[in-house]
N, C-alpha and C positions, 0 to 999 in steps of 0.2 A: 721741496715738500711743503714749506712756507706759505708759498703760493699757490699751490693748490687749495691748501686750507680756508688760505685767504677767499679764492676764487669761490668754490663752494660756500663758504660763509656769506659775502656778497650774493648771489645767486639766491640763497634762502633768503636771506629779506628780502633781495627785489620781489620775488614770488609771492611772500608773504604782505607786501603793500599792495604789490598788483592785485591781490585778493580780496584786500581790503577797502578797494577804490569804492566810494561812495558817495553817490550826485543828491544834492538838497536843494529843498524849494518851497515853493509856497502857490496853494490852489485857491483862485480869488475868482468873486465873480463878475460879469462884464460891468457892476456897478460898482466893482474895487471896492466889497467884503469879502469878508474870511470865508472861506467856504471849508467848513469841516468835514471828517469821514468820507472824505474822496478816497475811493480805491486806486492805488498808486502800484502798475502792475510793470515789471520789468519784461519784456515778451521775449525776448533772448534766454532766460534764466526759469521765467514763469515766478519769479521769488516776487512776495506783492506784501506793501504796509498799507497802511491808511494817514493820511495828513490829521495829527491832533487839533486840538480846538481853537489855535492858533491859524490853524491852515498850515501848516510848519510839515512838512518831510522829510524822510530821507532814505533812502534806497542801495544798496551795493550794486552797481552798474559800471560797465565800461565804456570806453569811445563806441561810438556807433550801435551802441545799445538803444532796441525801442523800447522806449516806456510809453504809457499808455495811459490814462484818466479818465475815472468816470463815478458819474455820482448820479442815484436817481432824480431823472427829470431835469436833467442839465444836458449837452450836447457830450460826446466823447471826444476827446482829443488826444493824439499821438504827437511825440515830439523825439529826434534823436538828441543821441549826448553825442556834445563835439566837443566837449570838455567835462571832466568831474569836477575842474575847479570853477564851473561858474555855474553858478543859482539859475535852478529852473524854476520862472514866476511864470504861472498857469493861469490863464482866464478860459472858465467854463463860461458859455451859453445857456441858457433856461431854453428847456425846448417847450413851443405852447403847446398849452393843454388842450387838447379837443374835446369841443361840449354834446351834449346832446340835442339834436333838437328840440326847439322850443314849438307848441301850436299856439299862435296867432288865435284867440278869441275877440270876434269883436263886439265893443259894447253897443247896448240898443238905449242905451242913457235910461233904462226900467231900472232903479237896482236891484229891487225883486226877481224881476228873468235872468239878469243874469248871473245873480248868485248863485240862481240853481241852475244854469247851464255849467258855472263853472264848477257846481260839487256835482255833478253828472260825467264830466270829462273826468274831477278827479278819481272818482270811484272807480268808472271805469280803467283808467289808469292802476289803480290799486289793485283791482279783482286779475286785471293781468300778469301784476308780477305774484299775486300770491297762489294761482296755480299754473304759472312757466310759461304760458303764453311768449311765443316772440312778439313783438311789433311789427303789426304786415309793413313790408316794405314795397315802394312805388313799382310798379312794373312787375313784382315777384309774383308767381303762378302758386297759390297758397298752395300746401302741400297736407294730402291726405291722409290722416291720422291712422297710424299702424294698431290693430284690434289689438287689444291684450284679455288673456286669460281670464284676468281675475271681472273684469268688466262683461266678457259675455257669460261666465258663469251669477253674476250679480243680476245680469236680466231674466236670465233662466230661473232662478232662482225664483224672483218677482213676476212671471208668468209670462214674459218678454222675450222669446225665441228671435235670438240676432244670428238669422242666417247668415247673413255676407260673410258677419262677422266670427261666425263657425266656420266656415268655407276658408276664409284667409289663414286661419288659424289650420286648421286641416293641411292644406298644400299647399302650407310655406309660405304663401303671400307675405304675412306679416312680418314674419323673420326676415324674408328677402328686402322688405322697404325697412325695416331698421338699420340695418347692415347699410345700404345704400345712402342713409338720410347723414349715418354716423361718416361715412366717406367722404359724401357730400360736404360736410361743416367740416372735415380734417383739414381739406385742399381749399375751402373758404378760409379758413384761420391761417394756413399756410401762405397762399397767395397774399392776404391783409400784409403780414411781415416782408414777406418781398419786394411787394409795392413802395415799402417805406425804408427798407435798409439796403443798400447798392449792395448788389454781386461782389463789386471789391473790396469791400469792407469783409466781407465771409473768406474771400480768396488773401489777402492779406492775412487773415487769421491763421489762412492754413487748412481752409476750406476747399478743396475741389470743387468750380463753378458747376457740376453735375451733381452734387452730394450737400446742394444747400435745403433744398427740400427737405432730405432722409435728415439733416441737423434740424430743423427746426421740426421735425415729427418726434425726432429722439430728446429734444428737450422739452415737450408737452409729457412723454412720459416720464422723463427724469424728476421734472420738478412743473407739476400742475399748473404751480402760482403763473407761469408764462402765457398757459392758454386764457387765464383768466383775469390777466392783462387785456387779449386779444378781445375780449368780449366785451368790455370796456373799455375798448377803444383806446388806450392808454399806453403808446410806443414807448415812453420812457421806462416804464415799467416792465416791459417787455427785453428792451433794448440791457436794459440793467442784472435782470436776472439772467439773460443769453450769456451776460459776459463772465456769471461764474460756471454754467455749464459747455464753454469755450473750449478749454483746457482738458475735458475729460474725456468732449470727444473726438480731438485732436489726437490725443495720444493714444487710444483706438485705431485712427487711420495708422497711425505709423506703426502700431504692434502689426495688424494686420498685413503691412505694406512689408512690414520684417521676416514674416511668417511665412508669407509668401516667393520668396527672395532666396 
């Protein structure tokens, strides 16, 4: 009877330490600084801290656990545990930043011309973004502005009968090229992110290589801030917000995958 007790007693602590097994470390970056508030995610568990302002962590993981890291505008890195007893020292990557293009003005050695060449570029620059203008881009077929209501009624108004633009409005036209235009920039924003994050990085995650698309359409509506990344050119930012909407639609595929089973 002894022994039994004994055995079940042993058996609960061992259970009880195995539980409690936890890998610690430190997220630094390729220029060996601290690199703080890295998201410090266990992928086996999904349980995630952040490294304090030391760069200091620490996680409950087992052998063969992925853990994962990532911090806006640094590179992501994965690494397994082959031991809890040994420190995991983390170097992130700074990923570059992509600029905008710059236009090339050249000077005519007048300072006069070209001051005012260059407050002419900037205005027009200005008058761009402040009513939504894209910047035509090389080679692109500029695209024909879809009539809106309040604008042919504004001409009608002022004695300016815009047929076409009653006509489009009438049978659909307009409706149809918004719809189209809004499709068009979804599969643009989409395809930007593919270009720039491999297939296996989404399949690693847990992604279906056929269902990377429907994830990156379902994270524009989960959390906006990613498209608005994408408009800005700005993959870290992108890449950073994807990794907290990972997790949710992950465990979607498998409810559904359960459901169906």
């Amino acid at each position: 009877m002894m022994r039994k007790i004994l055995a079940v007693f042993f058996f609960c602590i061992t259970t009880h330490l195995f539980c409690q097994q936890k890998v610690s470390g430190k997220t630094m970056s390729e220029n060996d600084m601290i690199l703080a508030s890295v998201i410090v995610v266990n992928i086996s568990t999904d349980k995630r801290v952040y490294s304090n302002s030391l760069g200091e962590f620490s996680i409950e993981a087992s052998e063969n656990d992925e853990i994962r890291f990532a911090k806006k505008g640094y590179e992501r890195v994965s690494k397994k545990v082959y031991s809890v007893d040994i420190p995991m020292n983390i170097v992130l990557e700074r990923i570059p930043e992509e600029i905008e293009e710059v236009e090339i003005v050249s000077a005519t050695g007048d300072l006069s011309k070209d001051a005012e060449r260059l407050s002419k570029i900037d205005k027009k620059d200005q008058l761009q973004k402040a009513i939504g203008l894209p910047r035509p881009k090389t080679g692109e077929k500029p695209r024909e502005v879809p009539a809106e209501v309040k604008n042919v009624l504004l001409a009608a108004a002022l004695g300016n009968l815009n047929v076409q633009g009653t006509y489009d409005l009438i049978s659909g036209k307009a409706r149809r090229q918004k719809r189209r235009y809004r499709y068009e920039d979804l599969q643009s924003d989409i395809l930007w992110i593919r270009k720039r994050i491999a297939d296996e990085d989404f399949v690693k995650d847990g992604i279906p290589p056929e269902r990377i698309s429907e994830f990156i359409e379902f994270s524009f509506t989960v959390k906006p801030d990613v498209r608005k990344y994408v408009r800005a050119k700005n993959i870290s930012g992108v890449i950073f917000n994807l990794e907290e909407i990972l997790p949710v639609f992950v465990d979607r595929i498998r409810k559904n995958t359960n459901s169906t089973d």
